[in-house]
C-alpha positions in Angstrom: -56.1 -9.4 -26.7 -53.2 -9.7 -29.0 -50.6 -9.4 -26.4 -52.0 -11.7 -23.9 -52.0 -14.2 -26.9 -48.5 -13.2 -27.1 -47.7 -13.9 -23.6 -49.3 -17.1 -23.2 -46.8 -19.6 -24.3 -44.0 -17.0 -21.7 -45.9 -17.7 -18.4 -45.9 -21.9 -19.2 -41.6 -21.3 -20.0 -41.7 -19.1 -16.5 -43.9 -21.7 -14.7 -40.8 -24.6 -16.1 -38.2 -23.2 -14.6 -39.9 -21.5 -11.6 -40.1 -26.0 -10.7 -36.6 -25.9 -11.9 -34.6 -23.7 -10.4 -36.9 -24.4 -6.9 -35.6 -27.9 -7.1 -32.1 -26.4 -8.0 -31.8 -23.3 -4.9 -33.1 -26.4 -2.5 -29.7 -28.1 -3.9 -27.4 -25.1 -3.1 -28.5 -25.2 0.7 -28.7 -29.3 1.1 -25.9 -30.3 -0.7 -22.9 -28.4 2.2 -25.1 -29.6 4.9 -25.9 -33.2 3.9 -22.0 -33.4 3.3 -20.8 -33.0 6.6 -23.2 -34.8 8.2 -21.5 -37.6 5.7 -18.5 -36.0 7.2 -17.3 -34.7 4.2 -14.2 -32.1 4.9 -13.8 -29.0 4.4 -12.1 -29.1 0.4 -14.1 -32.3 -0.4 -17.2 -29.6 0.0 -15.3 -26.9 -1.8 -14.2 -29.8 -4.9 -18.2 -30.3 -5.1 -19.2 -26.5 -5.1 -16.9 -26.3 -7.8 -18.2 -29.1 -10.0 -21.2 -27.6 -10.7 -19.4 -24.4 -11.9 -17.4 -26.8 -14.1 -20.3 -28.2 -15.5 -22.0 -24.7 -16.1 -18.9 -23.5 -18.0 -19.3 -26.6 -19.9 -23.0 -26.4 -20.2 -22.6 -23.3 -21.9 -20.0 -24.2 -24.5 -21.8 -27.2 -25.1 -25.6 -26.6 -24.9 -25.7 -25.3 -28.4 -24.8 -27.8 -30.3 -27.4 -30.3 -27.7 -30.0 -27.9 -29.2 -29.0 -27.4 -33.1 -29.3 -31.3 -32.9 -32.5 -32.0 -30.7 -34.6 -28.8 -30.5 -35.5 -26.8 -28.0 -38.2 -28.6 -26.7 -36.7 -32.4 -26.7 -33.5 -30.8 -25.1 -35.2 -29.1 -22.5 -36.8 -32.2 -21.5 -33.3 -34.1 -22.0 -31.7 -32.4 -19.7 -34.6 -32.0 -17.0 -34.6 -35.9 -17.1 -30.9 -35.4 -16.4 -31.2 -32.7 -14.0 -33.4 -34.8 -11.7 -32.1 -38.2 -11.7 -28.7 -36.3 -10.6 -30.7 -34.6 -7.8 -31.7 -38.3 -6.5 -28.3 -39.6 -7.3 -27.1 -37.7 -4.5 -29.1 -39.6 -1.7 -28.3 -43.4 -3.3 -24.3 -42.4 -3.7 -22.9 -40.4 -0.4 -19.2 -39.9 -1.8 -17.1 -37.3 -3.0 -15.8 -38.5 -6.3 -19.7 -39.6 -7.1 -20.8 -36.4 -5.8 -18.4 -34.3 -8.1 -19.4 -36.1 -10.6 -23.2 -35.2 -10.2 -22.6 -31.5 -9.5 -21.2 -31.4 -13.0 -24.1 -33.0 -14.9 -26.1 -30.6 -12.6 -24.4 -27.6 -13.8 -24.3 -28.7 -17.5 -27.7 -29.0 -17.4 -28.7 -25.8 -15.9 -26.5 -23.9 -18.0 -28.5 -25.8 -20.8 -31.8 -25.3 -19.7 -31.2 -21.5 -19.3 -30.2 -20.9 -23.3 -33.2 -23.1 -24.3 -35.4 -20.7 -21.7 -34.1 -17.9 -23.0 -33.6 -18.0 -26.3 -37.9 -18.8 -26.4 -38.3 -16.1 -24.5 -36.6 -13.4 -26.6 -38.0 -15.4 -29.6 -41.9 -14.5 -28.1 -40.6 -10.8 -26.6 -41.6 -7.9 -29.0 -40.3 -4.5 -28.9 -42.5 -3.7 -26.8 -42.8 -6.2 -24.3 -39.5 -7.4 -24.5 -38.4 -5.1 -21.3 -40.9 -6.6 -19.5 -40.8 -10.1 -20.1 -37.0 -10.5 -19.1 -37.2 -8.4 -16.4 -40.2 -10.6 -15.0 -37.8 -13.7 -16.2 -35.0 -12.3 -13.8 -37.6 -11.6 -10.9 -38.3 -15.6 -11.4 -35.1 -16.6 -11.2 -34.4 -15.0 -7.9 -37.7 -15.8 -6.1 -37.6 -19.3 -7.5 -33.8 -19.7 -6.3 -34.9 -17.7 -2.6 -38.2 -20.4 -2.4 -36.2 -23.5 -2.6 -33.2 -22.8 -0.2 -36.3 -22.2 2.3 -37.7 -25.6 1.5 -34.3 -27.4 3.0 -36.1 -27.5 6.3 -39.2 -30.3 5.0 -36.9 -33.2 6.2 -34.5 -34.2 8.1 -30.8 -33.5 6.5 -29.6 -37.0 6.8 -32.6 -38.4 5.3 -33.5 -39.0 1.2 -36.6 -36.5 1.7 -34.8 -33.4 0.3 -33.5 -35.0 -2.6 -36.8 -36.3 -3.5 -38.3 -32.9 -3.3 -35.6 -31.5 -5.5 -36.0 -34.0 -7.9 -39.5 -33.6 -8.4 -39.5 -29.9 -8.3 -36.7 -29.7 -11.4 -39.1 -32.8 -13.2 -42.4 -30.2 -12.9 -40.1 -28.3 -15.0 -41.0 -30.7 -18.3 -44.8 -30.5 -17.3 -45.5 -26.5 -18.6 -43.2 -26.5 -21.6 -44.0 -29.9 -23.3 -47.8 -29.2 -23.0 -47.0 -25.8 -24.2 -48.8 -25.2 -28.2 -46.0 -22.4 -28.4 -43.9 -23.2 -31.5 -40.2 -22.9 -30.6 -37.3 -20.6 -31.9 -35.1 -21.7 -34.9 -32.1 -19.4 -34.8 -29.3 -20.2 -32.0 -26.1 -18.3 -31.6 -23.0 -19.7 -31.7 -21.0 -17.3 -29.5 -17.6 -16.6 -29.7 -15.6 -15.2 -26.5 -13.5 -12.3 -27.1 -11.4 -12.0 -23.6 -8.4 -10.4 -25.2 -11.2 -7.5 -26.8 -12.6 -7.2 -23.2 -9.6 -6.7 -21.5 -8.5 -3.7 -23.9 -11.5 -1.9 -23.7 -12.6 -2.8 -20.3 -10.1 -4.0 -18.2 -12.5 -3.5 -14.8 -15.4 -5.4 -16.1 -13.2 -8.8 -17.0 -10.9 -8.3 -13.7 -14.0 -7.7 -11.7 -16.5 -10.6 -13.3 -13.4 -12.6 -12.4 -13.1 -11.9 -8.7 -16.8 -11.6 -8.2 -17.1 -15.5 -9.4 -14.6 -16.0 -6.7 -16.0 -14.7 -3.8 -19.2 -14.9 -5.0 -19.4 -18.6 -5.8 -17.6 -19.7 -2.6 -21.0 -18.3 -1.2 -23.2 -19.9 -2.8 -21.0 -23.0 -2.5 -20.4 -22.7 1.2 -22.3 -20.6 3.2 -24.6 -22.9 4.7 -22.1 -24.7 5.5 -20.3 -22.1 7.2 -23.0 -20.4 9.1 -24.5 -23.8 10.2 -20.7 -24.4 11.8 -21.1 -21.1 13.3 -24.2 -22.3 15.4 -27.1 -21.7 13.4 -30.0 -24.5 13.3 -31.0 -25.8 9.8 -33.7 -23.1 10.1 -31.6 -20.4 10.5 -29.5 -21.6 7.6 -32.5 -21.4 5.3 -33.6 -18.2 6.6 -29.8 -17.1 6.3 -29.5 -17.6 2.3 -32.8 -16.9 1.2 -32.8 -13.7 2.9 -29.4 -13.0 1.4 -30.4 -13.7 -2.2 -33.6 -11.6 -1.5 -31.3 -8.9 -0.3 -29.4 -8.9 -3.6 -32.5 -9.5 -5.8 -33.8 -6.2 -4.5 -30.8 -3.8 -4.3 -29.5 -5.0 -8.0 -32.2 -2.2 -9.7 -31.4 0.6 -7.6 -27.6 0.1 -7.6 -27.8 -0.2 -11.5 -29.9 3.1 -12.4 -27.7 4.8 -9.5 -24.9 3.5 -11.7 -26.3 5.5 -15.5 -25.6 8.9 -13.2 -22.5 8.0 -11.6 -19.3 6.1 -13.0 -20.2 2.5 -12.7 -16.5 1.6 -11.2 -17.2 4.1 -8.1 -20.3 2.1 -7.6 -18.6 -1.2 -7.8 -15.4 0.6 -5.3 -18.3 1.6 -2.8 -20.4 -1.4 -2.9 -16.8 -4.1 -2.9 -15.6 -1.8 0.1 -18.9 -2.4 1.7 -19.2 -6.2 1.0 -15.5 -6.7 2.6 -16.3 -4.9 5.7 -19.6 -6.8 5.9 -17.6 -10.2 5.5 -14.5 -9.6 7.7 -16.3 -7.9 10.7 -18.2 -11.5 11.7 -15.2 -13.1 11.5 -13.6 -10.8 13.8 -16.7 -10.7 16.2 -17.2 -14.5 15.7 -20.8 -13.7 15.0 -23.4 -16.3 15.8 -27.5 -16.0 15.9 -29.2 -12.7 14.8 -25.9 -10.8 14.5 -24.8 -13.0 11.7 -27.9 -13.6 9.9 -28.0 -9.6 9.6 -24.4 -9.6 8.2 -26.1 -12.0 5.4 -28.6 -9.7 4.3 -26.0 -6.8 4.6 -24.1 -9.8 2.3 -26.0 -10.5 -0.5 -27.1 -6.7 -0.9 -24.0 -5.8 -1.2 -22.1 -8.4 -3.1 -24.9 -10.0 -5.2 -25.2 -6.7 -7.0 -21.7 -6.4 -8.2 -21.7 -8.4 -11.5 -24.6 -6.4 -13.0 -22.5 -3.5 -12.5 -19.1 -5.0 -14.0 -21.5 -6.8 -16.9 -22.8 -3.1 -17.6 -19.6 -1.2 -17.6 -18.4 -3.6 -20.0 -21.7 -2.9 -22.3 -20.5 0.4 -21.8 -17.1 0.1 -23.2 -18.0 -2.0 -26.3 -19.5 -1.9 -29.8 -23.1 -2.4 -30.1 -22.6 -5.1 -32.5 -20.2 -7.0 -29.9 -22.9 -7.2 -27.3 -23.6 -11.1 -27.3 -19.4 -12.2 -27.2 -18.9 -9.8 -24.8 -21.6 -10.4 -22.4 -20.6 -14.2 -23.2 -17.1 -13.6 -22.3 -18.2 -12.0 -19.1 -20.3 -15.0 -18.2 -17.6 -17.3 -19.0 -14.5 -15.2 -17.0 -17.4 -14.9 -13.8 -17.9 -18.9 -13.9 -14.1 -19.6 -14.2 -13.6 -17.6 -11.0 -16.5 -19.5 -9.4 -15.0 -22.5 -10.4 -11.6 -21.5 -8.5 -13.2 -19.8 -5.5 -15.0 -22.8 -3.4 -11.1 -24.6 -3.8 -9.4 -22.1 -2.0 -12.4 -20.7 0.6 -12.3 -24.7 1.8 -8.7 -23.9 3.0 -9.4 -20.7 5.0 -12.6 -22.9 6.7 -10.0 -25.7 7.6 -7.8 -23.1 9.0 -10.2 -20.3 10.2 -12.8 -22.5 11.2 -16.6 -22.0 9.7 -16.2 -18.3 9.5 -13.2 -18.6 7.5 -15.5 -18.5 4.5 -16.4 -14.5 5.2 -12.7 -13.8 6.0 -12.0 -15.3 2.2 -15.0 -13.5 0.7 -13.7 -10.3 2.2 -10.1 -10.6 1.2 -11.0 -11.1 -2.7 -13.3 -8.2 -2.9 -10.6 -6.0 -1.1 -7.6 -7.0 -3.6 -10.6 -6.1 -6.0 -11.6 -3.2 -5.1 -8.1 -1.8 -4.2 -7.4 -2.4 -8.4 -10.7 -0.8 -9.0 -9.8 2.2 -7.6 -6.4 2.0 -9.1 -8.2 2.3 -12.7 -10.4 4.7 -11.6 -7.4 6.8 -11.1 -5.5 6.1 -14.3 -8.8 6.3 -16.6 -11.2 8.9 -16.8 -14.6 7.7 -16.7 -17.5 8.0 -19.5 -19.6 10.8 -20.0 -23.2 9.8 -18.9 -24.6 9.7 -22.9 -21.9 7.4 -23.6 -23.3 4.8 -21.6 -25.5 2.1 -22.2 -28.3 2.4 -20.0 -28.6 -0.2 -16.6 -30.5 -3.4 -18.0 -31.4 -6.0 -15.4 -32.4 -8.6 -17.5 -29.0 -8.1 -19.6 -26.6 -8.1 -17.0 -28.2 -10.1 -13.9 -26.5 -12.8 -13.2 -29.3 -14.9 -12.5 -29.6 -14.6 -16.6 -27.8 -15.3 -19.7 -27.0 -13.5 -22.4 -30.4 -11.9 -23.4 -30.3 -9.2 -26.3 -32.4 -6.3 -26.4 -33.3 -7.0 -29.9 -33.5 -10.3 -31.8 -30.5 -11.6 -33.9 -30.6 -11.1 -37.3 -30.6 -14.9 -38.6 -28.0 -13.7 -41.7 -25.4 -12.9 -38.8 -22.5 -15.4 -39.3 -23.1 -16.3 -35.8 -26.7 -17.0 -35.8 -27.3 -20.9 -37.2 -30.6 -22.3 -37.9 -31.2 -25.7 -37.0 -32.2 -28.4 -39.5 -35.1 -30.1 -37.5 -38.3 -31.0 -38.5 -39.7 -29.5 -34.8 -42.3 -26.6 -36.1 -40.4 -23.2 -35.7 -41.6 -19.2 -35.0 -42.1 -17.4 -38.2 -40.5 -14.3 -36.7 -36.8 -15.9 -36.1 -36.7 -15.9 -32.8 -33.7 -14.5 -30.3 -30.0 -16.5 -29.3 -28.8 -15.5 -26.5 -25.3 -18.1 -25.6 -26.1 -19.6 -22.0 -25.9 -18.5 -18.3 -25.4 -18.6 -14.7 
């Protein structure tokens, strides 16, 4: 009975951003679509994808301090506010330099809204349910991002519909967590980014989250775009990312626990060597229908995995103590590379055409993976008790910077807000911010 009064106050923060980051997945699908039926080109759509990664970065530089000032709960509902009258913003304002604009505010916001998510739900986690409850947090994320790329196909794409739906998914967010009679977390983290540490001790894990935010982002960013200019329907698009985020979702555990028996940079070589081939080969083919919506699947289970595994490997390589920095610093390299990849994957569509986008993906995971295998060759990998073992919920993208145990609130970085909001007696958790 104790633990399911425990666990209460979690499922309304799950239910929030399940509404949240529906009405946020439906965005990553619209947005590429609705802007070239505006007849947007190719790095207009590639300026936008990379907004929101600007605003993310930001968001988690800046969340913080949004929080130290408001609270968790009057900053969640901030930036929800936010968050949705962006996601109608979009509909009354079809133009590129508006558009940039909003994607920013976007990703500020949903780097915002993760820490404040977060950070309550390591505050409630105990030591023993603390595995569990950020695993099922990850296992949101993806099903909630997976459900609203599917919901694309309600309304036409050059109607307002879309964006009505998104806005009123990410505004169910507020309902669960201001009716919520959970108290929220004092302590928040102040996180410092070590790149120059990271580097020296793992040089894979910063080179890799870097590349991966390339190739990865332009994805996210531009593959319905792409595949819908290689002939598939709107359907087909929806069915074509969902299934591809699915496909990662459910190869990330797997990969991972392969990863504690087996050096994690020979997983990352096998898996980059396997996501290249599966992007250059429908370029080659100019694959259209079934043939390319299998190469997405084949995608996403092989490329959505890899920042878990470069996250890990730099657990792996660092001091205990340094665990919230360095998993900070990784977040922060992976969004700078998303930030850059949309910019330069617009070019190879205007040159390539639509499937440009897979011969870009493909070429940034083999320069990857060819310096992957270089340090694999120059440094000897870790014994298996060395390592840190695989944690989902620590190193999923989809997540923040979650820590397997709650900050101790005397830690320098660790700053408890002066609000007269009601706080947890138990000095809650503070992890920095996500993706």
């Amino acid at each position: 009975m104790q633990r399911s009064l425990r666990l209460r106050p979690i499922v309304s923060l799950l239910m929030g951003l399940a509404f949240l980051l529906s009405g946020a997945g439906l965005q990553f699908t619209l947005l590429p679509l609705r802007g070239r039926a505006e007849d947007f080109g190719d790095f207009a759509l590639g300026a936008i994808g990379s907004a929101y990664y600007v605003g993310f970065v930001s968001g988690c530089l800046l969340a913080p301090y949004l929080i130290l000032r408001a609270g968790h709960i009057r900053a969640f509902t901030a930036m929800v506010a936010v968050a949705a009258a962006a996601a109608l913003a979009y509909a009354l304002a079809p133009a590129v330099p508006a558009w940039v604009v909003f994607r920013i505010i976007s990703g500020l916001c949903i780097a915002g809204l993760y820490l404040v998510v977060e950070s309550w739900l390591n505050d409630h986690a105990t030591n023993e349910t603390r595995g569990r409850v950020l695993s099922t947090y990850v296992v949101v994320n993806y099903v909630a991002l997976t459900f609203g790329q599917a919901l694309v196909t309600l309304y036409p794409i050059d109607q307002a519909g879309n964006f009505m739906v998104a806005a009123m998914l990410t505004s169910l967010a507020i309902v669960p967590v201001a009716l919520t009679r959970s108290v929220q977390p004092a302590p928040i983290t102040i996180v410092s980014f070590r790149p120059g540490q990271l580097f020296r001790a793992a040089p894979v894990a910063m080179v890799a989250s870097f590349m991966i935010g390339v190739a990865n982002g332009s994805f996210w960013s531009l593959a319905p775009l792409s595949v819908a200019g290689s002939g598939l329907s709107v359907d087909q698009v929806a069915l074509f990312m969902s299934t591809a985020v699915l496909a990662g979702a459910i190869v990330q555990w797997p990969v991972g626990r392969l990863s504690d028996r087996v050096d994690r940079r020979r997983v990352l070589l096998v898996l980059l060597i396997g996501a290249a081939a599966a992007g250059v080969v429908p370029w080659l083919i100019s694959a259209s229908g079934m043939t390319l919506l299998l190469f997405g699947i084949l995608f996403g289970a092989l490329a959505l995995p890899g920042y878990s595994l470069a996250a890990a490997h730099a657990y792996d390589k660092t001091p205990a103590s340094d665990v919230v920095p360095i998993a900070a610093t990784v977040l922060l390299t992976n969004g700078l590379g998303s930030v850059v990849g949309p910019l330069i994957a617009s070019g190879f569509m205007s040159v390539e055409g639509p499937r440009g986008l897979f011969l870009f993906t493909a070429l940034a995971q083999a320069l990857l993976a060819v310096y992957v295998f270089h340090r694999v060759r120059v440094q000897a990998s870790l014994a298996t008790p060395e390592k840190t073992e695989f944690d989902l919920a620590s190193s999923a993208l989809v997540g923040g910077v979650v820590t397997p145990d709650a900050p101790d609130p005397s830690d320098p970085s660790v700053v408890v807000p002066e609000t007269d909001a009601p706080v947890a007696a138990t000095g809650g958790a503070a992890p920095a911010s996500m993706r």
